[in-house]
Every structure is written in C-alpha cells, then in structure tokens.
C-alpha positions as CSV (number, residue, x, y, z in Angstrom):
1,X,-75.1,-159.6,-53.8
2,X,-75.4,-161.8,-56.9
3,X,-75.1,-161.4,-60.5
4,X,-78.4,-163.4,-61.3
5,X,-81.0,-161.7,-63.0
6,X,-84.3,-162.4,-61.0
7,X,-87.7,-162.7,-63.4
8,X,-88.9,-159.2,-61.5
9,X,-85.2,-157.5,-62.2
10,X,-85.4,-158.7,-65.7
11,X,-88.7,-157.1,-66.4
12,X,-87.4,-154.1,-65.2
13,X,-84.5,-153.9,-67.2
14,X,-86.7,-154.8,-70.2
15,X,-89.2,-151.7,-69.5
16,X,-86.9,-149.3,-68.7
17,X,-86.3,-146.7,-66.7
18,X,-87.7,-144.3,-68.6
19,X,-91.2,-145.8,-68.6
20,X,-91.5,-146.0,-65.2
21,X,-90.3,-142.8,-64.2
22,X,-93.8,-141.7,-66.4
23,X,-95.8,-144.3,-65.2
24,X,-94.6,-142.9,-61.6
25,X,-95.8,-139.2,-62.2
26,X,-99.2,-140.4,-61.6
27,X,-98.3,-141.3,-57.7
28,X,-98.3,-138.9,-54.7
29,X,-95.5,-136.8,-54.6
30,X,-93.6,-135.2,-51.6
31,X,-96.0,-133.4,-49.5
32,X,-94.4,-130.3,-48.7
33,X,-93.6,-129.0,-52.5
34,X,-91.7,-125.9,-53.3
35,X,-91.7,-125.8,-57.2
36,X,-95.0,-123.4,-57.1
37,X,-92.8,-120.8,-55.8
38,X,-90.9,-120.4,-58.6
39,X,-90.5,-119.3,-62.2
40,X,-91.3,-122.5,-64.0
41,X,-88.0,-124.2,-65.3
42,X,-87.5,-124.7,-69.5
43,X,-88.0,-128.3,-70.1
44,X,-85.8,-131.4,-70.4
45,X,-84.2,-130.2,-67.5
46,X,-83.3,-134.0,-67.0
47,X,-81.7,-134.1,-70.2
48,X,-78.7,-136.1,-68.5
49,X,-80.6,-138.8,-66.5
50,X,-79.9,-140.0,-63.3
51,X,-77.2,-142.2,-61.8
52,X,-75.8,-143.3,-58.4
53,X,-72.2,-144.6,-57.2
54,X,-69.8,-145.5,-54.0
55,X,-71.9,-148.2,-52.2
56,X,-71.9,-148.4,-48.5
57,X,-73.6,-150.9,-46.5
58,X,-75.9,-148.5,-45.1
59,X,-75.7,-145.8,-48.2
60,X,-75.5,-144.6,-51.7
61,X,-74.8,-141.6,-53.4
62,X,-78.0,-140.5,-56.2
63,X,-77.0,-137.8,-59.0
64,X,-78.4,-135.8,-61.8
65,X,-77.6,-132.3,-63.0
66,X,-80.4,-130.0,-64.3
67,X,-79.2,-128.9,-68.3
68,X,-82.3,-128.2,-70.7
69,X,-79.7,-127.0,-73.0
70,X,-76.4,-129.6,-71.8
71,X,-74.3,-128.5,-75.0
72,X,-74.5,-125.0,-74.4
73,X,-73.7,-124.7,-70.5
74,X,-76.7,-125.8,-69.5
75,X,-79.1,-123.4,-70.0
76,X,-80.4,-123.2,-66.4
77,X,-81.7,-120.1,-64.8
78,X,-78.8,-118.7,-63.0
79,X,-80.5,-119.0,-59.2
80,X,-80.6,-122.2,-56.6
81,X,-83.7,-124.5,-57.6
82,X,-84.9,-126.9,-55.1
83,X,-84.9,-130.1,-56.5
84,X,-87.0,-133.2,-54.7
85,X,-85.6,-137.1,-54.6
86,X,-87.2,-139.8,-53.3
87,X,-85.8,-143.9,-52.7
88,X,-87.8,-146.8,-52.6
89,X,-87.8,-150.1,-52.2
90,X,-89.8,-151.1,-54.9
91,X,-89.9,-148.9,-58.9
92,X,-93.5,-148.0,-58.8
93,X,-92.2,-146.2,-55.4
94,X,-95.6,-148.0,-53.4
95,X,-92.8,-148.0,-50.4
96,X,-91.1,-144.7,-50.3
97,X,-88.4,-145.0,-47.4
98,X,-86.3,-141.6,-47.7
99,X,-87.3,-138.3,-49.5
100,X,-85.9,-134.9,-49.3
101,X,-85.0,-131.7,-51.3
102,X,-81.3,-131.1,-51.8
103,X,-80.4,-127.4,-53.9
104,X,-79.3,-127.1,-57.6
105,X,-77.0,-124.3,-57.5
106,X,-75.4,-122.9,-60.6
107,X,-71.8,-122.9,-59.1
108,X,-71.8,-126.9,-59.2
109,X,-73.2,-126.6,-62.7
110,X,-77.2,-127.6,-61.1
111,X,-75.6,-130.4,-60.4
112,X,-77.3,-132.4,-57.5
113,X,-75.5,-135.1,-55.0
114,X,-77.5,-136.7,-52.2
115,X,-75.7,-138.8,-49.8
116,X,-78.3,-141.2,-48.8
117,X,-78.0,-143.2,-44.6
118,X,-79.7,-145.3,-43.0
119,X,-80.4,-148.2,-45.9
120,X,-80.3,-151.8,-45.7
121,X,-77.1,-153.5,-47.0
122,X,-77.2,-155.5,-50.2
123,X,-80.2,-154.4,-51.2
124,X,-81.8,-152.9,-54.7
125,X,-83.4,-149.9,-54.5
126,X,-85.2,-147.3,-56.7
127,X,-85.1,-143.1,-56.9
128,X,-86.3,-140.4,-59.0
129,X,-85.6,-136.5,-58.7
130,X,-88.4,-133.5,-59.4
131,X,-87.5,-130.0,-60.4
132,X,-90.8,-128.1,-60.7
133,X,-93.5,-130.0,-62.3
134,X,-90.5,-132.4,-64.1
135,X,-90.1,-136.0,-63.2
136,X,-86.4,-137.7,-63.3
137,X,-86.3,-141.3,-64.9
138,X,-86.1,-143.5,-62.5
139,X,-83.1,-145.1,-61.6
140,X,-82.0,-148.6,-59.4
141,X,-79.3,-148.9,-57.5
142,X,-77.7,-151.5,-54.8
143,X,-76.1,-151.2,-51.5
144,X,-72.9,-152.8,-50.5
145,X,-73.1,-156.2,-48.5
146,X,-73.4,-156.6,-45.1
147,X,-69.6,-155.5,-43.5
148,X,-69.1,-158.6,-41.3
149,X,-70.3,-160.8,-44.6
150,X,-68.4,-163.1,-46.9
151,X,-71.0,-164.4,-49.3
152,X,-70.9,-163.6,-52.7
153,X,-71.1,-163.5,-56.1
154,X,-70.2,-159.7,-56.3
155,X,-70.4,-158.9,-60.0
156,X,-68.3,-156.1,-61.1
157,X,-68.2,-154.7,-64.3
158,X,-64.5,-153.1,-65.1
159,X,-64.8,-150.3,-68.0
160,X,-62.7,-147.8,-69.5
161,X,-61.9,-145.2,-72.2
162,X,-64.8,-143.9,-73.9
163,X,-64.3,-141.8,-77.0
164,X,-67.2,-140.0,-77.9
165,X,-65.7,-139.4,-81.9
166,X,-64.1,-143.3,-82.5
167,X,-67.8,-145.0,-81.7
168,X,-70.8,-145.7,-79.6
169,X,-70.7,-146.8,-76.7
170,X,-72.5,-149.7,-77.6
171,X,-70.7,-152.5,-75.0
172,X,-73.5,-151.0,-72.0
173,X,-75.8,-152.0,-73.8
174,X,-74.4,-155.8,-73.1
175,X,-73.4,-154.5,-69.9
176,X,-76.7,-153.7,-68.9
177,X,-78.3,-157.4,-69.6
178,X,-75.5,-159.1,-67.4
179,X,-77.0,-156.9,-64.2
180,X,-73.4,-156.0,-62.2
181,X,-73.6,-155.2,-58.8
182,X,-71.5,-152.0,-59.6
183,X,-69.8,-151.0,-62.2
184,X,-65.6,-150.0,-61.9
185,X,-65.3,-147.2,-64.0
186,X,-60.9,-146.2,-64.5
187,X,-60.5,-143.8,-66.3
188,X,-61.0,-141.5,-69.5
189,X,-64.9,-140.8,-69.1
190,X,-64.3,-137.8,-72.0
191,X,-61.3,-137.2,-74.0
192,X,-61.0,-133.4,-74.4
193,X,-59.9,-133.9,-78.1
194,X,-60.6,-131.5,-81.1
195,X,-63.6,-132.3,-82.8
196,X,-62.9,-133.9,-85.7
197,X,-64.7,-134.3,-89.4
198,X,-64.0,-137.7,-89.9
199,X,-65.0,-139.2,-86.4
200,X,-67.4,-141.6,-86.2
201,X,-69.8,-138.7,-83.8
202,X,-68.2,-134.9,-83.5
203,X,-67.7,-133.8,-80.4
204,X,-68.9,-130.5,-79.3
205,X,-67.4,-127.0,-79.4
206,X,-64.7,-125.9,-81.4
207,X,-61.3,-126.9,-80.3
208,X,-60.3,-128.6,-76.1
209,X,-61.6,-127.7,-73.6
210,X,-60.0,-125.3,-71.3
211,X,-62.9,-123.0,-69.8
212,X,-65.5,-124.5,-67.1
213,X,-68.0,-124.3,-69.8
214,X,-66.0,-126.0,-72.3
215,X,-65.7,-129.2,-69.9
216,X,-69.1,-129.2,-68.8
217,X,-70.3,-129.4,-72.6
218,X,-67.9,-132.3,-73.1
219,X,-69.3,-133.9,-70.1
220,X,-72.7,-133.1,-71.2
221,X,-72.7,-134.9,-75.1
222,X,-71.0,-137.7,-73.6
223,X,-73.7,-138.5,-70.8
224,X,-75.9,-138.6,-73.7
225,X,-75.2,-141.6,-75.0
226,X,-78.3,-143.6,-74.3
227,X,-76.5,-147.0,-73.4
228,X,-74.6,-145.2,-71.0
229,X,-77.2,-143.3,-69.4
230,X,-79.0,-146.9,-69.3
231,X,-76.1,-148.1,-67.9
232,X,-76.1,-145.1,-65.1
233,X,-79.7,-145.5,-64.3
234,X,-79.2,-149.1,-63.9
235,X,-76.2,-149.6,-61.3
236,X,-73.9,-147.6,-59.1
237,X,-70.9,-146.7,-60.9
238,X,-67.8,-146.5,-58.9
239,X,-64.8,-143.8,-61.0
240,X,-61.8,-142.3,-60.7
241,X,-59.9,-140.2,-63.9
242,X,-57.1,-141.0,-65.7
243,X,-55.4,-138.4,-68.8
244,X,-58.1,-137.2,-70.7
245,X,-60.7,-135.8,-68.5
246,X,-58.1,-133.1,-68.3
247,X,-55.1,-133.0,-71.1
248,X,-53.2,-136.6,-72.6
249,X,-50.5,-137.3,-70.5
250,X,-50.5,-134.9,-68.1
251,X,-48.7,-135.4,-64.7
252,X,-49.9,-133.5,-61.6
253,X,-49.3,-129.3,-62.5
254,X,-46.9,-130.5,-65.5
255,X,-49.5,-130.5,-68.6
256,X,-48.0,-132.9,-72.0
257,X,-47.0,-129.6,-74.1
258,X,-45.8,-127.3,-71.2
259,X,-44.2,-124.9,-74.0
260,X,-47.8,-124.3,-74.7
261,X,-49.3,-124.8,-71.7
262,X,-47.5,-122.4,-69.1
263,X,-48.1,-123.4,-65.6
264,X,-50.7,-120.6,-64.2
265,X,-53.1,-121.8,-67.1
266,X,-52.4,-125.2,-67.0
267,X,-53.5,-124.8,-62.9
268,X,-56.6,-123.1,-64.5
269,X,-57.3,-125.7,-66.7
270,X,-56.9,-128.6,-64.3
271,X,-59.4,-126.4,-61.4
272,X,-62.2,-126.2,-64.2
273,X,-61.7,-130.2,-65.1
274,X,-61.4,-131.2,-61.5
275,X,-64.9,-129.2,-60.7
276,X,-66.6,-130.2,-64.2
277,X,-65.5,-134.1,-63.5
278,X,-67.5,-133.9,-59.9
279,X,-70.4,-132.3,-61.3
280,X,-70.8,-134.7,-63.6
281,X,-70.0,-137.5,-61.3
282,X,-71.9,-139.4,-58.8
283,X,-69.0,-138.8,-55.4
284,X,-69.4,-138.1,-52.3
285,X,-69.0,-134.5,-50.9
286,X,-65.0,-135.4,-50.1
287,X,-64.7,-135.0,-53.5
288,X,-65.5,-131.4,-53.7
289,X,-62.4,-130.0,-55.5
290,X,-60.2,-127.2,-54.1
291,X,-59.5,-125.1,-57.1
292,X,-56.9,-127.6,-58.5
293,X,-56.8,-130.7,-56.4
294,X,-59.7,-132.9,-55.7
295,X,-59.8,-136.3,-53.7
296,X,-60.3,-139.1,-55.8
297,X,-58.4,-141.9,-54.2
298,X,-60.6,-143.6,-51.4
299,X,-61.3,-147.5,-50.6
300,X,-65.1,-149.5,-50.4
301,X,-65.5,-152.2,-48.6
302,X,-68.0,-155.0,-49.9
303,X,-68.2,-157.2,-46.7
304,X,-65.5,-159.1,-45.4
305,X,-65.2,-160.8,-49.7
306,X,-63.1,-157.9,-51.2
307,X,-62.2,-154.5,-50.5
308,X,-61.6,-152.4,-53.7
309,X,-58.9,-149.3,-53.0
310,X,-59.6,-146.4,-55.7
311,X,-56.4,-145.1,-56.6
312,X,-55.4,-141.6,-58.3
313,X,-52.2,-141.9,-60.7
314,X,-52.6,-138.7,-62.1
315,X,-52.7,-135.3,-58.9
316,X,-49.5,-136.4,-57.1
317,X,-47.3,-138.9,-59.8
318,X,-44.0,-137.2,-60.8
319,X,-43.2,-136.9,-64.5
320,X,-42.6,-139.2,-66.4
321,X,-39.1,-140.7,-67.3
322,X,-37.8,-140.4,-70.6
323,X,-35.4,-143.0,-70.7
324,X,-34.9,-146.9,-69.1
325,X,-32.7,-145.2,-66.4
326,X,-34.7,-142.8,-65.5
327,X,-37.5,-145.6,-65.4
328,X,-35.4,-147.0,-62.3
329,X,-35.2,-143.7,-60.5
330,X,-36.3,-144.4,-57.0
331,X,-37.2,-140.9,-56.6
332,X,-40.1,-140.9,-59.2
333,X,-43.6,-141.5,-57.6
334,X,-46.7,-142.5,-59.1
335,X,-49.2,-142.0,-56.1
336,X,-47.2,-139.6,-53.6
337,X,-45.5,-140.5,-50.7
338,X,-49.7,-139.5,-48.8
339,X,-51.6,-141.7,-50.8
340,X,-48.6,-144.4,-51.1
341,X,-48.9,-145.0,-47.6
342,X,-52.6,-145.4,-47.3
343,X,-52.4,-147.6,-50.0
344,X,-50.5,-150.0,-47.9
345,X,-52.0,-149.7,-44.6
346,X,-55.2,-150.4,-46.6
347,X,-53.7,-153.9,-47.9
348,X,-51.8,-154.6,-44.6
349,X,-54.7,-154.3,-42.8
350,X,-57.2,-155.7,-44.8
351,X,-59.8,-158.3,-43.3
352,X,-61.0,-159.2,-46.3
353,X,-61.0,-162.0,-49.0
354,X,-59.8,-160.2,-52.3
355,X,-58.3,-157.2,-52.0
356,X,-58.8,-155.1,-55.2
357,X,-56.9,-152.3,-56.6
358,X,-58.5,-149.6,-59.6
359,X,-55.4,-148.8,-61.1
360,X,-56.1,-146.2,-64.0
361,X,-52.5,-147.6,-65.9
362,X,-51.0,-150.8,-66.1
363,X,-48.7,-152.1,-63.4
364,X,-47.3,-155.4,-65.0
365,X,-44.8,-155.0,-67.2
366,X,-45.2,-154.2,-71.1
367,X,-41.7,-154.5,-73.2
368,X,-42.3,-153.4,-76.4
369,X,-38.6,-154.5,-77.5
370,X,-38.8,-157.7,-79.3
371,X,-35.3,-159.8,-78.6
372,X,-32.8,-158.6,-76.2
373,X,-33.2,-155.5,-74.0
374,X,-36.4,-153.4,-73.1
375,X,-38.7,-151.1,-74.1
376,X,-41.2,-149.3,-72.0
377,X,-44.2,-147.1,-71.7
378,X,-42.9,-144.5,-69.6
379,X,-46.5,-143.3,-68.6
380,X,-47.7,-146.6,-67.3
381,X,-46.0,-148.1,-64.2
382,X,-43.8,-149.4,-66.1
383,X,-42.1,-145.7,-66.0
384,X,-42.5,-145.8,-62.2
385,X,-40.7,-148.8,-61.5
386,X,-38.9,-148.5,-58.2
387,X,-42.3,-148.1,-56.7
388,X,-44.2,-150.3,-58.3
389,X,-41.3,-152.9,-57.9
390,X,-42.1,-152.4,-53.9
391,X,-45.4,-152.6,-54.1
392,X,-45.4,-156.3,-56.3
393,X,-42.7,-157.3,-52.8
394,X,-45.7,-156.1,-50.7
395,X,-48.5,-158.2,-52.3
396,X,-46.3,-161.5,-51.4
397,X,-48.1,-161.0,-47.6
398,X,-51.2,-159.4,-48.7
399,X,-54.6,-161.7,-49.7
400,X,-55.4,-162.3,-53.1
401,X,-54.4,-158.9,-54.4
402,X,-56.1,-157.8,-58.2
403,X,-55.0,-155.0,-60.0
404,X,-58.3,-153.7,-62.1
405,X,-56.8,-151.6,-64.7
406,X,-57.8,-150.1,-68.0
407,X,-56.0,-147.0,-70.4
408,X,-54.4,-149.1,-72.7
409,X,-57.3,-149.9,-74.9
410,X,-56.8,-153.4,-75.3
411,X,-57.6,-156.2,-73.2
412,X,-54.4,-157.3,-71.6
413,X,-54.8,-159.8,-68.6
414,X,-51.4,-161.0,-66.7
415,X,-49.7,-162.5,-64.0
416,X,-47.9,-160.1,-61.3
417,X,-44.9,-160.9,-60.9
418,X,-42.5,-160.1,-58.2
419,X,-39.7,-159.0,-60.3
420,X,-40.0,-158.8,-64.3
421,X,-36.2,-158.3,-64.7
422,X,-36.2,-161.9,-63.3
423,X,-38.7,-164.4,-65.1
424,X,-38.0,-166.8,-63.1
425,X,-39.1,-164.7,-59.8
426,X,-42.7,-165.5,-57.9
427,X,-46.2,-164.7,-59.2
428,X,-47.4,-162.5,-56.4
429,X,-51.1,-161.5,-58.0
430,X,-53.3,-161.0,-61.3
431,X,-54.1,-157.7,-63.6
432,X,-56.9,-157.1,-65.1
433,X,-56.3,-154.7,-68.0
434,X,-59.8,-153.9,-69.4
435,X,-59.9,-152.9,-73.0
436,X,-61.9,-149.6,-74.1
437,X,-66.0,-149.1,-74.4
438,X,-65.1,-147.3,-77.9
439,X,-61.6,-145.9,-78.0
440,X,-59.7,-146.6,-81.1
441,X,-62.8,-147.6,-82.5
442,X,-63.2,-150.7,-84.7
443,X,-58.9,-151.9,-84.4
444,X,-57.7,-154.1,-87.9
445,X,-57.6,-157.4,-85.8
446,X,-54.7,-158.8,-88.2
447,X,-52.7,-155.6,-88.0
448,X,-52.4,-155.9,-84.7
449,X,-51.6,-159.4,-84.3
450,X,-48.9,-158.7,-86.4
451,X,-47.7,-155.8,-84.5
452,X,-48.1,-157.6,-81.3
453,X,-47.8,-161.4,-81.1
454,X,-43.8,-160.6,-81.4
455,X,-43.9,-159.3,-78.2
456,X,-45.3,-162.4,-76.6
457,X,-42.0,-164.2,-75.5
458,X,-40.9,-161.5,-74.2
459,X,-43.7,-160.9,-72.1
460,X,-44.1,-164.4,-71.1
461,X,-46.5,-163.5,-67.5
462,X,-49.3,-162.2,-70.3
463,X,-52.0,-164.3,-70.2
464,X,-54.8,-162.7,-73.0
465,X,-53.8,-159.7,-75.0
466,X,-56.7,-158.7,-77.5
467,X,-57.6,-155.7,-79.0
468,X,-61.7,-156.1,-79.4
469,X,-63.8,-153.2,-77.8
470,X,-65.7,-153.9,-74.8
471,X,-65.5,-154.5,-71.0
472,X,-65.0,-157.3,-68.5
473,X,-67.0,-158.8,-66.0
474,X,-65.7,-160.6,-63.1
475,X,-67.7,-162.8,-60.7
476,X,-66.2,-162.7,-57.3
477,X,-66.7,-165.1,-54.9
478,X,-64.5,-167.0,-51.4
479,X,-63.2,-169.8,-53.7
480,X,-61.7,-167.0,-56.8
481,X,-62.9,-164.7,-59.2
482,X,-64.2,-166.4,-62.6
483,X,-63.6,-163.7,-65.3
484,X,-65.2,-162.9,-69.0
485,X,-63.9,-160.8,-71.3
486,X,-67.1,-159.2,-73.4
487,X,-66.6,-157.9,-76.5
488,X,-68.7,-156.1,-79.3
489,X,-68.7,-156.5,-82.9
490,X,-68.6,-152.9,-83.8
491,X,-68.5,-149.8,-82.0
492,X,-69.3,-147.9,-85.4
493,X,-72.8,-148.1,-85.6
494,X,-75.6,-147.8,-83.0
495,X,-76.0,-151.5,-82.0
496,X,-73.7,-154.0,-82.1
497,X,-73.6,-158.0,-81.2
498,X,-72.0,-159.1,-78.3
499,X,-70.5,-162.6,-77.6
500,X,-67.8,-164.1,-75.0
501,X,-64.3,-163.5,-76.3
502,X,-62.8,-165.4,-73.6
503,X,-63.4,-166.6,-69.7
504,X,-60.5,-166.9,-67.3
505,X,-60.2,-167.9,-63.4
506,X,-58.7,-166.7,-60.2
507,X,-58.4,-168.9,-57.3
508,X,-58.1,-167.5,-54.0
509,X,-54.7,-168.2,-52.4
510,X,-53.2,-169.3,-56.1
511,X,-51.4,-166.1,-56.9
512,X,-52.3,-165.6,-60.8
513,X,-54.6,-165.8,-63.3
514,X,-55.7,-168.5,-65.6
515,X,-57.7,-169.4,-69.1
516,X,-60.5,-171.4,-68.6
C-alpha cells in the first residue's frame, strides 16, 4: 500500500464519485434483477452514500442504508427490499469481479452490510449498490496487504470527535487529497447533544436522543456532511465509539447523571445506540449488537508491517474514580478482565513490525496541577492507572507499540513512559493523541496557550500539544512512522485552508516520538 496519489487515482478523486456512479447507470447491470417486482421505492433512497471499512487481505466490508427521508426515520417502506452491489476492479466497472443482492430490512434501519471474499490484497477497488431503478455513487476502497508482507508505506489517517453544531467538517476535505490507505476513526462519530440556537449547524430533533429513531436521525444529518461522505466513498474507514454516540461520560450500564438516568432506561438507551451505531457503520456481522452490548474491540492485520488492535474503553470499563486514590485502585478496569487479556496475547504474539493500538482516551499521563502534586482526568487512563501502569511494563517486550488516540480535542502527541510518577523511568512507546474534525469549533489559540503552556514542565514526556482542528496522518513504514499533524483554518464555514502544523518521526526500535 502507498500513500502516493497515481495520475489515474488523482483523476478520480478530482471527478468524483458521484459523477461516475451516473456515468455508470448507462452500463449493464446485474442480470437477474428483482426491482420490477416491487412497488417502486421514493427517491434519494441513497441520500447517505456509500462507504466501506475493516480491510482484510482477501476482503472488505461495503455499506449504505436506504433513507429518502434520513431526518425523519428514514422514510422507507416498512418491508425487505432487495438491494444489488457490484465490485470492480476498475470505476467505470468494465471488470465486474463480485455482484450480488444482499436484503434491506427495516429492523437494521435498510441498512445494508456485505462482507465481500475472495479479493486480491492491497488492491483498489470500486462498488456501487441499486435499489429499484436507483444507482449508489460509486465508491473506492483498498484491501489490506499481503499477510506474509512487510513493505509499506501504509498511510493511515487518525480522526476523531465530530460535532455536527461547533463546525463543518471541513478537515476530509484535506483528508481526501492526501489518499490514506484507511482511515482510524476513535471515537465520537455524533454527540447526542441538544440542539442548540447558537451552533454553528442545529442538530436535528428536539432534545438527546434516547429512542431508536432519535439515534438514527442523528446518525443520519451527520452522514450528510458532504466532506465526510467524500471521505466514506473514498477509503475504508476503520471505528470504534467513545462517549457520545451514546451519553458524555458514561461507563458500561452506569450513564453520567444516573439520578436521571435510572438503570432499566439507561439499558434502553445504550441497546438503541449500540444498534443505531452499526447501522450506520460499515462492521462486520460480529458486530451485530445483543440488545445492550455489541463487539467493538477486534484487531487487523496489515501484513507482517503493523497490526492495529481496536480497542472498546467504554462496555466493560468500571467507573470512574473520583479522587487521586481512587485513581490507584487496582480494582478499577478500563477494558475488562475479557478484552484485557486479548489485548495482550495480541501484543505478545504479534509477528509484526508496529504494533498499533486505537485507544478512544488518552493513556499517557495529563497533570493538570501546575507545581507540586497532581491533577487528573479521571475519565481518561489516567483514572485507570493500575492497569494502564501494567500495560506501559508490558510494552517494554513488545515491538514498536503506538497508541492512536483521540477524545481530547487537541492534538497532544507524547512519549510513553513506563512510570509517570518517576520522570526519570524508561520511554517504552509513543501516543498519538489526534485533535477533533470540528469539536470545540474554532478554539482562542492565545487562551489556550495561556491555560496550557503552564502545564508543560510538568508534563515533561509531551512532545506537541495544540489545539487547531484537524486530523493526522501517519506514514508507516520498516524504518518508523513519519507523522503530520493537518490542520484547518476554520471549521466555521464550508471550506477552509489546510496547511502542515507540524511533522514528527518514529523510528522503529527507538521507543518515542520525535519533532522533525
């Protein structure tokens, strides 16, 4: 995989999708049609594009959800509708090399997920959906590398925490012309706020969402955005949830306000997020929820250069501390003792180069106390410590660990060390702490420079802290990982200007992180 734009690629980008999903009507469609049977569909019923995620070597998972009317629960016929895909190796689809028909059905929302075999690793393909006589846009994806190779570049793109009322979600649009292989996608997709007056764009509805409905029309606006539907269309996403797909803060059955929240509604509220979120999603059937649990956490392999472990800090973490000493509590889990121990087999045993971890919240440490003593945020690992602290011990023996994390809306980019309490103690690893597409919207650079440059010396393992919106794009390959942060002028207005705010490097077998 590489994260050179060929002349052909580039084209492609440059017509769009769009465009050559209608100049593909025109070609011969699947043979053995059953849209005629049928009550013709209201149109649009593509209204939410297309999008694919969780590359295998030999596989890739395509997605779109039928919604002529997305803000108001779809407004789908409630029935099954047969719904056609094709992939190609080439987007005028001249050389058609899988096609089937795969069922809308109104209990997933006419949400449709094909699991596609049998395709050639580290390759680009290209796939469309019909429903009746409507055509998708047509959408490009990639397979994962080869399993036994170590070649790169791999580009990843590493996003986060995108609120639909504090901007647009302008940094895709950037995104888009740098071409990742995949796109890392940890958490906050929607934030299930009240719409507000002021925002920048209202969200839908009247108030959270609790109901199934309600999620789905959050889902909905937000895979509107154009530059993220671009985005979608354009790459496989790879996603996991943090706090706001369901309710701020929340830690597994135990919702932020549980005076408010009492637990049978809460477990009501968390079964319609779980099944909106996979609806909306492009998973693999093994993330089907039961009622209030779904599987999230889950590891892809990209040859023998990295292996990226998914991890879900929300279903099984206890909750959170309220105090330094609680903090310390060895009892207090962030991933379960299940998932815990996957995690490490899955780093113990790892034959490969890098061995990446999608952390939703930040696992080096953040002391907010300026001068003597500490100060943390009890929802981040920080809170967790004990477990985290054993973790940081296990990445001593493991090869080239990266933590890929996002949630704090700021770009904060550190060494991992093997015991904060101890400055002195060994850099075991680097984090990646991506800042948000549009959370917090346009931030006062000076006021937070003066809030946080304070808290530099006593956070001496940070390496970048910022507070631009945007994303981060890291180029991996054998000899390290060479790192940009991308930033956007505004997230205020429709378009914005992006530039470079910084570029940092990762060699392999140098434990840490580096400006460039």
């Amino acid at each position: 995989m590489t994260g050179a734009v060929s002349p052909d690629r580039r084209r492609f980008l440059t017509a769009g999708a769009a465009v050559l999903g209608a100049a593909a009507s025109a070609q011969l469609w699947l043979p053995n049609t059953a849209r005629a049977a049928e009550t013709p569909l209201p149109d649009g019923v593509f209204s939410l594009g297309v999008a694919s995620g969780d590359p295998l070597p030999d596989g890739i998972v395509l997605w779109t959800r039928l919604a002529p009317d997305p803000l108001n629960g779809g407004g789908m016929p409630d029935r099954a509708v047969p719904v056609e895909w094709q992939l190609a190796e080439d987007a005028r689809f001249r050389k058609v090399l899988r096609r089937g028909t795969a069922q809308a059905r109104p209990e997933y929302g006419h949400s449709v997920h094909v699991d596609v075999r049998g395709l050639r690793p580290g390759r680009a393909y290209w796939y469309r959906f019909r429903a009746g006589a409507q055509l998708s846009p047509t959408g490009r994806t990639r397979t994962a590398p080869h399993p036994l190779t170590s070649r790169g570049p791999l580009r990843i793109a590493l996003a986060s925490c995108q609120n639909w009322q504090q901007g647009y979600f302008t940094p895709y649009a950037d995104m888009l012309a740098q071409d990742p292989d995949v796109v890392l996608f940890v958490g906050d997709y929607i934030y299930e706020s009240t719409p507000s007056a002021t925002a920048v764009r209202r969200h839908e509805g009247t108030g959270e969402p609790y109901s199934l409905t309600q999620y789905r029309n959050r889902y909905a606006q937000y895979r509107t955005d154009p530059d993220l539907a671009e985005m979608h269309a354009n790459a496989p996403f790879v996603v996991t949830f943090d706090d706001h797909e369901v309710d701020n803060d929340f830690a597994g059955e135990i919702p932020q306000d549980p005076a408010k929240q009492p637990h049978d509604a809460f477990v009501a509220r968390l079964t319609a997020a779980y099944q909106a979120y996979y609806e909306h999603m492009p998973v693999r059937a093994s993330a089907v929820p039961n009622g209030p649990h779904i599987r999230m956490h889950r590891r892809l392999e990209f040859g023998r250069l990295a292996r990226l472990n998914v991890l879900d800090t929300r279903q099984f973490r206890s909750d959170q501390a309220t105090s330094q000493a609680g903090a310390q509590d060895p009892s207090l889990t962030m991933l379960g003792a299940d998932q815990k121990q996957w995690l490490l087999d899955g780093l113990r045993d790892s034959p490969a180069r890098w061995n990446l971890i999608a952390s939703q919240i930040m696992m080096a440490e953040t002391d907010l106390q300026v001068g003597e003593g500490k100060l943390w945020f009890y929802d981040a690992w920080d809170g967790y410590q004990a477990e985290r602290n054993a973790f940081l011990k296990e990445f001593k023996s493991v090869s080239n660990p990266v933590v890929l994390t996002g949630d704090r809306h700021l770009t904060m980019i550190s060494d991992l060390k093997e015991d904060f309490a101890n400055p002195d103690s060994a850099v075991v690893g680097a984090e990646f702490v991506g800042t948000s597409i549009s959370s917090n919207g346009d931030q006062d650079q000076a006021a937070f420079r003066k809030e946080w440059d304070p808290r530099m010396a006593d956070n001496p393992h940070w390496k970048l802290l910022d507070a631009h919106r945007g994303y981060h794009l890291l180029d991996i390959r054998r000899d390290g990982i060479d790192a940009q942060v991308r930033i956007v002028d505004t997230v205020v207005k429709p378009q914005a200007t992006p530039s470079t705010l910084a570029k940092l490097r990762v060699e392999a077998g140098r434990p840490g992180v580096r400006l460039v």
